[in-house]
C-alpha angles and dihedrals in degrees: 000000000000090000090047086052100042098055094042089059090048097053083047085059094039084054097049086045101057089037093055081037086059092050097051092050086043093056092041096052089047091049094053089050090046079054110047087045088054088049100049085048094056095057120100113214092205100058106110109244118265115260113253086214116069113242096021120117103241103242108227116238120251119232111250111261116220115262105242111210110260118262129243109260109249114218117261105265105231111250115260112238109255126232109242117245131247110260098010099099116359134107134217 
C-alpha cells in the first residue's frame, strides 16, 4: 500500500508541476507580445532611418509618387522658317 500511495502522490505533484510549469510559459509568451505591440508604438514612422556610416546626416525617404501611363508620342512639328534680324548678317 506505501508504493500505491507513493506514486499516486507523485503523479499529484507531476501534475501541479506541469500545470505551474503551463502558467509561467503562458505569461512569458503574453509579455513578449505586450512587448512587441508597446515597441512598434513607440515607433515613429516618421523618424528618418539611421546611417549606416558614422558622421553622415540620414537622408529621409521620399513617399512613392504614382506612376502616370505612359503618353502617345506626338510627331515632331516642322520648324517654321525665322525672320532674319536686323545687323546679324547684313553688309553695308
Amino acid at each position: 500500500m506505501g508504493s500505491a500511495l507513493a506514486s499516486l502522490l507523485g503523479l499529484v505533484f507531476t501534475g501541479i508541476a506541469l500545470y505551474g510549469f503551463y502558467w509561467v510559459i503562458r505569461l512569458a509568451v503574453r509579455d513578449g507580445m505586450l512587448e512587441a505591440d508597446r515597441r512598434r508604438s513607440r515607433a515613429i514612422p516618421s523618424q528618418p532611418p539611421q546611417s549606416s556610416q558614422p558622421g553622415q546626416p540620414a537622408q529621409a525617404v521620399q513617399p512613392a509618387q504614382a506612376v502616370q501611363p505612359a503618353q502617345a508620342v506626338q510627331p515632331a512639328q516642322p520648324a517654321k522658317p525665322t525672320q532674319p534680324t536686323v545687323g546679324a548678317d547684313s553688309s553695308d
